[in-house]
Every structure is written in C-alpha cells, then in structure tokens.
PANULO-347373 format. One record per atom (N, C-alpha, C): residue number from 1; residue in three letters; atom name; x, y, z. Coordinates in nm, 3 decimals. Example, Ala and Ser with C-alpha at 12.3 -4.5 7.8 and 13.67 -1.06 7.14 Angstrom:
% residues 2
r k = 1&r = Ala&a = N&east = 1.319&north = -0.569&up = 0.780;
r k = 1&r = Ala&a = CA&east = 1.230&north = -0.450&up = 0.780;
r k = 1&r = Ala&a = C&east = 1.320&north = -0.330&up = 0.780;
r k = 2&r = Ser&a = N&east = 1.285&north = -0.225&up = 0.708;
r k = 2&r = Ser&a = CA&east = 1.367&north = -0.106&up = 0.714;
r k = 2&r = Ser&a = C&east = 1.290&north = 0.003&up = 0.787;
This chain:
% residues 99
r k = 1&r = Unk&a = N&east = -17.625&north = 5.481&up = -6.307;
r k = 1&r = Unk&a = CA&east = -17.568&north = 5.381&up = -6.391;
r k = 1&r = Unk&a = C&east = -17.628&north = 5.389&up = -6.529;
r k = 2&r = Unk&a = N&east = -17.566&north = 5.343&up = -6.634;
r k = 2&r = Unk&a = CA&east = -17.579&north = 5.343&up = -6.750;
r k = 2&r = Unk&a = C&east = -17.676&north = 5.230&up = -6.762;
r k = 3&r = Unk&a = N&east = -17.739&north = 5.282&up = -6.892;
r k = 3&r = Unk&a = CA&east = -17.909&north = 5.168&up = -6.861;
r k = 3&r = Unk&a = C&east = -17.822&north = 5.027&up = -6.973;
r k = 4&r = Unk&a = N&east = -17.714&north = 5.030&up = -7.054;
r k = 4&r = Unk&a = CA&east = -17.689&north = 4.885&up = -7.115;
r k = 4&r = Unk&a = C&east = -17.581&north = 4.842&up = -6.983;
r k = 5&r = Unk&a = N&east = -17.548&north = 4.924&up = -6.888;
r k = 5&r = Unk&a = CA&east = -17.457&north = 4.814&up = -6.768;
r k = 5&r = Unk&a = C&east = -17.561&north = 4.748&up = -6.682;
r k = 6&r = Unk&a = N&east = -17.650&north = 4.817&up = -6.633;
r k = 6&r = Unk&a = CA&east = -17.793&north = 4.769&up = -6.595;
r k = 6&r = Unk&a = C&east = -17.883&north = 4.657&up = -6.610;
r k = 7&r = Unk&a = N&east = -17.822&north = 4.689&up = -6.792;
r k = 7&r = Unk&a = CA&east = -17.885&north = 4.554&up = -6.830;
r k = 7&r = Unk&a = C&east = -17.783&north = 4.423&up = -6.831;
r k = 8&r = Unk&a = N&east = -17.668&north = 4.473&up = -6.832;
r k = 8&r = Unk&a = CA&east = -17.542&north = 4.388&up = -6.882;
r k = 8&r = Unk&a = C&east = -17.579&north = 4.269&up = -6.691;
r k = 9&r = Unk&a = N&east = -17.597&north = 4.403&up = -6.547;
r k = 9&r = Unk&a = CA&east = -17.635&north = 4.350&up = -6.456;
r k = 9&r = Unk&a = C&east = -17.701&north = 4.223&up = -6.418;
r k = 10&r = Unk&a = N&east = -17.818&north = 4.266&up = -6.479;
r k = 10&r = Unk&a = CA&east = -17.952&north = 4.196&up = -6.524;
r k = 10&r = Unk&a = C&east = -17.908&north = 4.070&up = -6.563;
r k = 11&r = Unk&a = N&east = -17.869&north = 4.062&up = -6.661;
r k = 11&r = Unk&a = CA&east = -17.810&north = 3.958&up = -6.754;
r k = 11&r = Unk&a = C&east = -17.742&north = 3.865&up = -6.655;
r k = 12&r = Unk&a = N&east = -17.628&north = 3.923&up = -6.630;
r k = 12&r = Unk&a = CA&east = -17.537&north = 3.860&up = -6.535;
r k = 12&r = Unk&a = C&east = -17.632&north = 3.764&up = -6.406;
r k = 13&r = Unk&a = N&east = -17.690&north = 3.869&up = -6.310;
r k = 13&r = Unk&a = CA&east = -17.778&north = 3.809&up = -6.221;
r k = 13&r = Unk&a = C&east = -17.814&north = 3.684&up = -6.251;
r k = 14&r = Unk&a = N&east = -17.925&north = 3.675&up = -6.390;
r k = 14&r = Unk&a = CA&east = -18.020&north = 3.596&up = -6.434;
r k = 14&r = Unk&a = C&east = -17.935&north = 3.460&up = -6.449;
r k = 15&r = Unk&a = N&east = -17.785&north = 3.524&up = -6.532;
r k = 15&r = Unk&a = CA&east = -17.783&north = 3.373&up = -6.512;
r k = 15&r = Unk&a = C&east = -17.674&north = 3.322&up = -6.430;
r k = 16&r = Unk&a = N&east = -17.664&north = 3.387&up = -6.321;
r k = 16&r = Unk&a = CA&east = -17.596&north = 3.305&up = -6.206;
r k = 16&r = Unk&a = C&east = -17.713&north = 3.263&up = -6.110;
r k = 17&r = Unk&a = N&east = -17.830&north = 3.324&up = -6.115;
r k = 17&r = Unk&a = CA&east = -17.972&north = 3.228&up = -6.103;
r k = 17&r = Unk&a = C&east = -17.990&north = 3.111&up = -6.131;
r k = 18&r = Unk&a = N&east = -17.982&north = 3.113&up = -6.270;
r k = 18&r = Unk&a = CA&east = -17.994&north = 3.010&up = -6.349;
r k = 18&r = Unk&a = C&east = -17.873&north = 2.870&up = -6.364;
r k = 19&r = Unk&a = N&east = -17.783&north = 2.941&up = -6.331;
r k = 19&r = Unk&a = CA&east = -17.625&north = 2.798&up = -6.293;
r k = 19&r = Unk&a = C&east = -17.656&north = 2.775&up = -6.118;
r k = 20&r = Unk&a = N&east = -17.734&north = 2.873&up = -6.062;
r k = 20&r = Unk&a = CA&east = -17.720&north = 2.818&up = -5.913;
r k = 20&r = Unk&a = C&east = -17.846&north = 2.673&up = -5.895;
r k = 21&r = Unk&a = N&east = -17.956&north = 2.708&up = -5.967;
r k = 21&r = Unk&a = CA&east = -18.049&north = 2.642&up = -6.014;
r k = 21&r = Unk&a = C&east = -18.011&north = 2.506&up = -6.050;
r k = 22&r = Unk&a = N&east = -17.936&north = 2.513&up = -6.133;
r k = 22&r = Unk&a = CA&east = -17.870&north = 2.382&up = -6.214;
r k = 22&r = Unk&a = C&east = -17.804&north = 2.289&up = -6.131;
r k = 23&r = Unk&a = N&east = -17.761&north = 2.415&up = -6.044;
r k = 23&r = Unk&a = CA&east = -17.630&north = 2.323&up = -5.954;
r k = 23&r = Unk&a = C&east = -17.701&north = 2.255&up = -5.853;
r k = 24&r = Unk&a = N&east = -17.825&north = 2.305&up = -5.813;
r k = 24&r = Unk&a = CA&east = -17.912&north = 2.261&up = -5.692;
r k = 24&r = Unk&a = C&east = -18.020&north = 2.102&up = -5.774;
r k = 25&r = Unk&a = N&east = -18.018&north = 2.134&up = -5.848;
r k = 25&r = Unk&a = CA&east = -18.106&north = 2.039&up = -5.951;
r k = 25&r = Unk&a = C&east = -18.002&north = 1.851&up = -5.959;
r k = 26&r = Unk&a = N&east = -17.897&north = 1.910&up = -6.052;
r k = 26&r = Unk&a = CA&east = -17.766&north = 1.808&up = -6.060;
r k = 26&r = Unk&a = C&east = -17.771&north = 1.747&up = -5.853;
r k = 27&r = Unk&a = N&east = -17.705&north = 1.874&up = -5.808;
r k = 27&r = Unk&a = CA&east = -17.697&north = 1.837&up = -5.636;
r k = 27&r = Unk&a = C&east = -17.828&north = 1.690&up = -5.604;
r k = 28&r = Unk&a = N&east = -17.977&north = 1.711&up = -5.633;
r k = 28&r = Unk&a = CA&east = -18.049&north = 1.673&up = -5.597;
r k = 28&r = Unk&a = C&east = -18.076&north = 1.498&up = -5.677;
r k = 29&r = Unk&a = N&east = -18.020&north = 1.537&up = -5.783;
r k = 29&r = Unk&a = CA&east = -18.026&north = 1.385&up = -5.894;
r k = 29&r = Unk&a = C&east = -17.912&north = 1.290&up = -5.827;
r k = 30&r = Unk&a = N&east = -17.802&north = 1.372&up = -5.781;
r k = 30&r = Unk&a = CA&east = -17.651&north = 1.280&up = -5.789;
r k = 30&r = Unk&a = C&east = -17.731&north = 1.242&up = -5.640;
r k = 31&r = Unk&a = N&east = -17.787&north = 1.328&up = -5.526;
r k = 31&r = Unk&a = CA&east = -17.821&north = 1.256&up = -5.407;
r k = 31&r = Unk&a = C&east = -17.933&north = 1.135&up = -5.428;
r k = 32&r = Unk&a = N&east = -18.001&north = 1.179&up = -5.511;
r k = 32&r = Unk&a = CA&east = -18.141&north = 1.023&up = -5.549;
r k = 32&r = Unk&a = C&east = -18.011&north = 0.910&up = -5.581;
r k = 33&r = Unk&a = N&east = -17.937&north = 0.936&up = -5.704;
r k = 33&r = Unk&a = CA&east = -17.849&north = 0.876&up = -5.759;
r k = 33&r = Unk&a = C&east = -17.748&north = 0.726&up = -5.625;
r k = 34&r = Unk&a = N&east = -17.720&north = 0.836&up = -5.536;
r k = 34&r = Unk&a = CA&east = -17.597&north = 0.770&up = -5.461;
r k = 34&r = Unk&a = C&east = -17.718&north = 0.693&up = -5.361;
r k = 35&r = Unk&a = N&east = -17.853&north = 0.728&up = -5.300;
r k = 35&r = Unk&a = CA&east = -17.942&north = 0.640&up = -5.276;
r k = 35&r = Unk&a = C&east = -17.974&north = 0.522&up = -5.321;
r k = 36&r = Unk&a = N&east = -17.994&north = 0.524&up = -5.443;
r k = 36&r = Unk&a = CA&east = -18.046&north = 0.407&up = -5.555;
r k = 36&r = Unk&a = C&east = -17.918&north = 0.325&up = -5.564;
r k = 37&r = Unk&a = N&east = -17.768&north = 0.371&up = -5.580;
r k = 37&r = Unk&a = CA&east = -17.670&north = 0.312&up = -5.545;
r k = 37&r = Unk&a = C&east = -17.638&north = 0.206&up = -5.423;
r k = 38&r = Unk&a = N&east = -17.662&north = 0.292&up = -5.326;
r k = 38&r = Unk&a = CA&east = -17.682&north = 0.204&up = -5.193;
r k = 38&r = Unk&a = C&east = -17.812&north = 0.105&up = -5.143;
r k = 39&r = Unk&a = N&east = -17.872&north = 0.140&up = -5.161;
r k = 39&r = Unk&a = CA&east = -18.020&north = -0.002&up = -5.206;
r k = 39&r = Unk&a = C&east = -17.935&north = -0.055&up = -5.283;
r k = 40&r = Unk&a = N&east = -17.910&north = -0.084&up = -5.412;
r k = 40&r = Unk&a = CA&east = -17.875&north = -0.177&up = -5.491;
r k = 40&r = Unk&a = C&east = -17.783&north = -0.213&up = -5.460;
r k = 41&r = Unk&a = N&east = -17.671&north = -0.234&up = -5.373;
r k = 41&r = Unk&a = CA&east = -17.512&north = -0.285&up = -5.321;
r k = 41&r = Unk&a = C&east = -17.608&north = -0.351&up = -5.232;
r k = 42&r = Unk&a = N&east = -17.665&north = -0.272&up = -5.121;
r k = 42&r = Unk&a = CA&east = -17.780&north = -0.351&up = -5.026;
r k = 42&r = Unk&a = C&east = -17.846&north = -0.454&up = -5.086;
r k = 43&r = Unk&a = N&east = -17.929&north = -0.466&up = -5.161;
r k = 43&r = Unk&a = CA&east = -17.976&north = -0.585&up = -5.254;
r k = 43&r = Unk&a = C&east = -17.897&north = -0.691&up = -5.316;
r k = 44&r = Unk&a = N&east = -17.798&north = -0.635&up = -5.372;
r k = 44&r = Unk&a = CA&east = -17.673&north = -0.720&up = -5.439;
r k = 44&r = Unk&a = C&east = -17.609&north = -0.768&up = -5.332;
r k = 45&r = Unk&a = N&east = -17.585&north = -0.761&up = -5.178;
r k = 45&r = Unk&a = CA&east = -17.523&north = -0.860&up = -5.088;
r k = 45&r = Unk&a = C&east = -17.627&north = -0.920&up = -5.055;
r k = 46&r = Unk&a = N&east = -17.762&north = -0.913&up = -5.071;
r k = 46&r = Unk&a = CA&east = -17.839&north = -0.984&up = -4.973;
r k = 46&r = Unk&a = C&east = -17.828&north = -1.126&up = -5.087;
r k = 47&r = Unk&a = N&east = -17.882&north = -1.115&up = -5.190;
r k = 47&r = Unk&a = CA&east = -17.925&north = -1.172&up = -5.331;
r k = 47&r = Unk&a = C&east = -17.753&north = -1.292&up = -5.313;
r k = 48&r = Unk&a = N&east = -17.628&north = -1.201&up = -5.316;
r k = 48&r = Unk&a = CA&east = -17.516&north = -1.288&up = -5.327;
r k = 48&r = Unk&a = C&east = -17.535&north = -1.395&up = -5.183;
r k = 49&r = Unk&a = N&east = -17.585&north = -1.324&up = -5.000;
r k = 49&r = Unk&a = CA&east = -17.613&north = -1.463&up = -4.925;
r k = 49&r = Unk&a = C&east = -17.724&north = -1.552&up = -4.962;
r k = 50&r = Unk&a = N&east = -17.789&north = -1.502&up = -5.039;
r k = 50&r = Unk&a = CA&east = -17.893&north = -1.596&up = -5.078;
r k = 50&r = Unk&a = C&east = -17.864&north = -1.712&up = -5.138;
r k = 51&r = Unk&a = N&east = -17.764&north = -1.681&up = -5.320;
r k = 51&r = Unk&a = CA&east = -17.758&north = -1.784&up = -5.381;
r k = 51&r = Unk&a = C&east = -17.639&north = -1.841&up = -5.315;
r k = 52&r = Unk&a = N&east = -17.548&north = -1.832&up = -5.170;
r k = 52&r = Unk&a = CA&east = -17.412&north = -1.883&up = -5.150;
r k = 52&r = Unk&a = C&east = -17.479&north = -2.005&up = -5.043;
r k = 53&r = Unk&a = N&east = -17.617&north = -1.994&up = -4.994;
r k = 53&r = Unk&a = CA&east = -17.715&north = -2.070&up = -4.927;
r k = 53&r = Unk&a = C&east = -17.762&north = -2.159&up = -4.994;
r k = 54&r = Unk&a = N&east = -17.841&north = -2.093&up = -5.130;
r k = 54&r = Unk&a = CA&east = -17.891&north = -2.215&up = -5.237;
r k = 54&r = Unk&a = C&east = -17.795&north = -2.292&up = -5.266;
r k = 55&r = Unk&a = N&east = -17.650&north = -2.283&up = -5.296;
r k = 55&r = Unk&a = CA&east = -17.563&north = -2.388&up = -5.328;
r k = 55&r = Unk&a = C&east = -17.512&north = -2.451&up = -5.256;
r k = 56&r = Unk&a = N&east = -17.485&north = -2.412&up = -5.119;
r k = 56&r = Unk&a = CA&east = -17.501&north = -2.518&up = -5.019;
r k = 56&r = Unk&a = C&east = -17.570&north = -2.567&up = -5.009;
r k = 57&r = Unk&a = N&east = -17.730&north = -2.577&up = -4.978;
r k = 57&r = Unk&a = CA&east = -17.819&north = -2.647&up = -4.978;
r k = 57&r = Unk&a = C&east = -17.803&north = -2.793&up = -5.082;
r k = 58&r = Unk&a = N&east = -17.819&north = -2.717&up = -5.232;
r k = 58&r = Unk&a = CA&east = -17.774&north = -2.815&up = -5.361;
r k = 58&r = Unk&a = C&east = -17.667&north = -2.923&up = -5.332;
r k = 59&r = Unk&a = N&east = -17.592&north = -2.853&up = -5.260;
r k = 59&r = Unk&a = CA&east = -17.418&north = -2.947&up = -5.203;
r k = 59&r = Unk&a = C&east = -17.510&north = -3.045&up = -5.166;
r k = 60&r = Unk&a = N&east = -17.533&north = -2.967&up = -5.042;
r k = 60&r = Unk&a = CA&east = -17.613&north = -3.094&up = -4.934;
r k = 60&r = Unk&a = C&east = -17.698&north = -3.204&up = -4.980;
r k = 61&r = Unk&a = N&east = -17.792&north = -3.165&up = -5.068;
r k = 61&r = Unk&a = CA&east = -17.886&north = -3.231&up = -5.173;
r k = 61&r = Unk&a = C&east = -17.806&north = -3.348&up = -5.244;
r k = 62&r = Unk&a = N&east = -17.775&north = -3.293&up = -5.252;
r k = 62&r = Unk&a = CA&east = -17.667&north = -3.404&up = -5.379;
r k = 62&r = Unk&a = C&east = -17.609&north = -3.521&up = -5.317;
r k = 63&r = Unk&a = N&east = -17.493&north = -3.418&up = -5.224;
r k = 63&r = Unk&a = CA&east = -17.486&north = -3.546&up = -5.105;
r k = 63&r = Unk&a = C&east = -17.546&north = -3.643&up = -5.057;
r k = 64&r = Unk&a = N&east = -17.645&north = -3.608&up = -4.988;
r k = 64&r = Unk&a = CA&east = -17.774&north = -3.667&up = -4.922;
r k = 64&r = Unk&a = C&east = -17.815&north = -3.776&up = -5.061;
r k = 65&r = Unk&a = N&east = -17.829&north = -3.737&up = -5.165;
r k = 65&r = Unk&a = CA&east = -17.879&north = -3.812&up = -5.282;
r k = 65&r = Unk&a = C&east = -17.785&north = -3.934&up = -5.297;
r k = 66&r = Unk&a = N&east = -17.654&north = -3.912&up = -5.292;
r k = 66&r = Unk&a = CA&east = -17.532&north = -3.991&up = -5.310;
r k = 66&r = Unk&a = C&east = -17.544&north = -4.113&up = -5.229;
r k = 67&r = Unk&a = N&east = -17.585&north = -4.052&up = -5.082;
r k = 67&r = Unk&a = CA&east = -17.515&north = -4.158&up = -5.012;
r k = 67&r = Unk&a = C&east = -17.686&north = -4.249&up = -5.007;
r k = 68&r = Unk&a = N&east = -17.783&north = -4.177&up = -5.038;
r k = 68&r = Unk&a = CA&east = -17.959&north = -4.272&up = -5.058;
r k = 68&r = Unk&a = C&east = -17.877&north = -4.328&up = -5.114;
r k = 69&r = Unk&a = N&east = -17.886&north = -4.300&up = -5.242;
r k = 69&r = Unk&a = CA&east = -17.842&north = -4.439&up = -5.341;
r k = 69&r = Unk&a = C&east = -17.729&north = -4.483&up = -5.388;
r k = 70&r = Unk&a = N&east = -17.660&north = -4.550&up = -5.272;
r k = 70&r = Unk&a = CA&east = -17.547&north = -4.584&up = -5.262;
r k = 70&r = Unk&a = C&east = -17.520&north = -4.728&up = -5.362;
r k = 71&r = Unk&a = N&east = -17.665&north = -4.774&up = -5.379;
r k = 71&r = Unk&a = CA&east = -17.673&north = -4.940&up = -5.434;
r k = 71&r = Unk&a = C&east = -17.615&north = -4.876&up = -5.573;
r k = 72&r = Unk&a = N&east = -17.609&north = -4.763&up = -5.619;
r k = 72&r = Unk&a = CA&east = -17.576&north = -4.729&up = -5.812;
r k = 72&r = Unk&a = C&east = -17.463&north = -4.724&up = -5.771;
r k = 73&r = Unk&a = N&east = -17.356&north = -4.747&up = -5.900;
r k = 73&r = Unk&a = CA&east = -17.189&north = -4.709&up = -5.854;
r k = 73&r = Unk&a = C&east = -17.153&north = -4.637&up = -5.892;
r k = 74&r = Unk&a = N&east = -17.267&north = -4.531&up = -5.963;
r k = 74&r = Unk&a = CA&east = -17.194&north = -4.409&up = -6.031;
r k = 74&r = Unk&a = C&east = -17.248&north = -4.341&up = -5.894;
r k = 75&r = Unk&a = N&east = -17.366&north = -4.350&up = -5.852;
r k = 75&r = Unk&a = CA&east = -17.400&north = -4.256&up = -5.705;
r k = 75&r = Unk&a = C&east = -17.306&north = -4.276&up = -5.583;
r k = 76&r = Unk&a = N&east = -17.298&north = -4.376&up = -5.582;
r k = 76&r = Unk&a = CA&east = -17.148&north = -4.405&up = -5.494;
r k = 76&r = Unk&a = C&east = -16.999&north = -4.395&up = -5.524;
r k = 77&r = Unk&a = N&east = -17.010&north = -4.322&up = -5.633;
r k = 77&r = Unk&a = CA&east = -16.839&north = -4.268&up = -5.677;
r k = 77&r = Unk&a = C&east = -16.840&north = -4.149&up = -5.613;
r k = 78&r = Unk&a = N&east = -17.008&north = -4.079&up = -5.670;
r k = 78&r = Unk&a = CA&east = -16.991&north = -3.943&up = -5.643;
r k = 78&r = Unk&a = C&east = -17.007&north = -3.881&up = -5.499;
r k = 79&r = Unk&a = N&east = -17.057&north = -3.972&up = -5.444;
r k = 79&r = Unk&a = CA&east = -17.032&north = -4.004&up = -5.279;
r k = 79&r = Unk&a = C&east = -16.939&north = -4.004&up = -5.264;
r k = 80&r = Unk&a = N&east = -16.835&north = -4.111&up = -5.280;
r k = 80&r = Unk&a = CA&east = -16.683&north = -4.130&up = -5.228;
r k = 80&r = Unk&a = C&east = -16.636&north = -3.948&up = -5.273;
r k = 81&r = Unk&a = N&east = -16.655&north = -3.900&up = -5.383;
r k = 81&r = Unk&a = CA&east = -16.595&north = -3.778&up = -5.398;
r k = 81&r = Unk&a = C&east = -16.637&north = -3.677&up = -5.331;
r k = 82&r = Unk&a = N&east = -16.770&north = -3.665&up = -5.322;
r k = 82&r = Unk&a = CA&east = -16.792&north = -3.562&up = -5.163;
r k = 82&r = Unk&a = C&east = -16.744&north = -3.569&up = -5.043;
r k = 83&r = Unk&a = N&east = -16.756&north = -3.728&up = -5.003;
r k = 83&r = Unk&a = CA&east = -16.692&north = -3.758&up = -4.873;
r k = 83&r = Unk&a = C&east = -16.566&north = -3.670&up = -4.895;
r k = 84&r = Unk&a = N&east = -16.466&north = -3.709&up = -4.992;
r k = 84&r = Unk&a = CA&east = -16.362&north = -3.674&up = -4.989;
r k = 84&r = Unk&a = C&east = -16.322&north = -3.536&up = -4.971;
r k = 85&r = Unk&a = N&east = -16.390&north = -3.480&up = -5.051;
r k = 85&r = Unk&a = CA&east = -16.407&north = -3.304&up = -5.045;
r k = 85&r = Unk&a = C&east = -16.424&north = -3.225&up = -4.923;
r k = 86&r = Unk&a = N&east = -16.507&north = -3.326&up = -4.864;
r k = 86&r = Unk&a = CA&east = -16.560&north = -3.267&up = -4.684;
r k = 86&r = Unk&a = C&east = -16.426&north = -3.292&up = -4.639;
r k = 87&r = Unk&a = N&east = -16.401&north = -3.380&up = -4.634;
r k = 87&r = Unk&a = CA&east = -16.241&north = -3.441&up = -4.567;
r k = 87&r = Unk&a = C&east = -16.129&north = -3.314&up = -4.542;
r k = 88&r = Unk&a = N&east = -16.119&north = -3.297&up = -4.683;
r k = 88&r = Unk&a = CA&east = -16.034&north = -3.243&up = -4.724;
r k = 88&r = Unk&a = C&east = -16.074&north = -3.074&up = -4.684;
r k = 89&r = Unk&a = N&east = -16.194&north = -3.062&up = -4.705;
r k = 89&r = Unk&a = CA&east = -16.227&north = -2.895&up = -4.627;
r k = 89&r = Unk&a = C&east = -16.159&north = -2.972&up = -4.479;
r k = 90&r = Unk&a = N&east = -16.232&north = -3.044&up = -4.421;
r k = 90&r = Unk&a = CA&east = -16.198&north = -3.049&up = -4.270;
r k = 90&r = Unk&a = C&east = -16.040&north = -3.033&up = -4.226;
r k = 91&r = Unk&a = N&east = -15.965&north = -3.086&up = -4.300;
r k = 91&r = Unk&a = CA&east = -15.811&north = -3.090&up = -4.271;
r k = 91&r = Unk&a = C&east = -15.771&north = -2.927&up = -4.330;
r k = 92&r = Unk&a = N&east = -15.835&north = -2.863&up = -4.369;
r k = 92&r = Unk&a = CA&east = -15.786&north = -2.737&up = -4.415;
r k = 92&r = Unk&a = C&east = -15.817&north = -2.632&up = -4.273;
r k = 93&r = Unk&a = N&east = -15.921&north = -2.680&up = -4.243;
r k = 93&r = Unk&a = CA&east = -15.980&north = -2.621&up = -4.153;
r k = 93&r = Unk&a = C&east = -15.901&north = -2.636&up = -3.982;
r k = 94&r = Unk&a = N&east = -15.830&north = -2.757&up = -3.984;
r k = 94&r = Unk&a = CA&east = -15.764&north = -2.792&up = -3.840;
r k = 94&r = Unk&a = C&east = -15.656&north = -2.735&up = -3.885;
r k = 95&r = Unk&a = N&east = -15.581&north = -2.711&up = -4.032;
r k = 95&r = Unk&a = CA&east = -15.452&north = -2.640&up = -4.010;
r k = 95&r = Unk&a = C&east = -15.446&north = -2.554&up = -4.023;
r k = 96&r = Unk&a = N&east = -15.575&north = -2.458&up = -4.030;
r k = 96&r = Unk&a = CA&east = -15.561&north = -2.342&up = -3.998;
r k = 96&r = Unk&a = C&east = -15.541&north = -2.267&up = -3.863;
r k = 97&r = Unk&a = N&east = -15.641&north = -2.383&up = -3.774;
r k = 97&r = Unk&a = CA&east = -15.662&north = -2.387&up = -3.656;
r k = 97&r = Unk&a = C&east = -15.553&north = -2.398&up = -3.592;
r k = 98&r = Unk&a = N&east = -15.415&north = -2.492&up = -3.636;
r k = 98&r = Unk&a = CA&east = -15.315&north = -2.542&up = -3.598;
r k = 98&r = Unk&a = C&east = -15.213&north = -2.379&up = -3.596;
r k = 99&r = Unk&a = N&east = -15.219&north = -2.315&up = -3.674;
r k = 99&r = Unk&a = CA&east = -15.128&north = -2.252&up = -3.705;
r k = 99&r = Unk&a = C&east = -15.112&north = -2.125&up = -3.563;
C-alpha cells in the first residue's frame, strides 16, 4: 500500500475511535441524565403527597378552629361554610356511588 493511503487509513481509524468514544461518553451522560430524571419525578410525587396532606390537615385545622369558636360570628359563618362544603363533597360522593 501506498504510505499517504496508509496514512489516509490511520486517519480514518483514529477518528472513528474517536466518534466511537464520544458516542460511549454522550451514551453514559444521557444514562446519569435519565437517572437524575427519575429520582426527581420520584421526589416530585412524593413532595406533591406531602403538600396534598398538609392542606388537608390546614382544612381540618381551620375547621376544628371554626367550630372552637363558634361564640365569634365571623368563626361561625366560616363554619356554616365548611359544614357546607363537606355536605356537598358527601352528596357528590353518594352520586357517584349511585350511578
């Protein structure tokens, strides 16, 4: 063989070395990548039952606060309006049941 096809060889080799390299490198980032992805969806549902708990709780709180101090009439409006709200989940809830 001719010593510049040799080298032209050479050349060639080196850098399909060098793109196989790349490709194994990229391969290895996008796999950390789609890891760190899935932890964080994992984290992001846990974090979303967390605060859908804290605001029930708060519901409850409030409630509970409403009906203590029932002697204020602004605490007892906002009573009558929770009551009502529960109510009204509850009847949503039997016609679903109904159906």
């Amino acid at each position: 063989m001719d010593s510049s096809k040799e080298d032209l060889v050479l050349t060639l080799k080196s850098k399909v070395k060098t793109i196989i390299d790349l490709y194994e490198t990229q391969k290895k980032i996008n796999k950390e990548l789609e890891n760190n992805n899935r932890e964080l969806k994992e984290k992001l549902i846990l974090l979303e039952d967390k605060v859908s708990d804290v605001e029930e709780k708060y519901e409850n709180l409030r409630l509970a606060k409403a009906l203590v101090s029932s002697g204020d009439s602004e605490h007892s409006h906002e009573a009558k309006i929770q009551v009502n709200r529960i109510v009204r989940e509850i009847d949503k809830c039997i016609a679903l049941l109904n159906r």
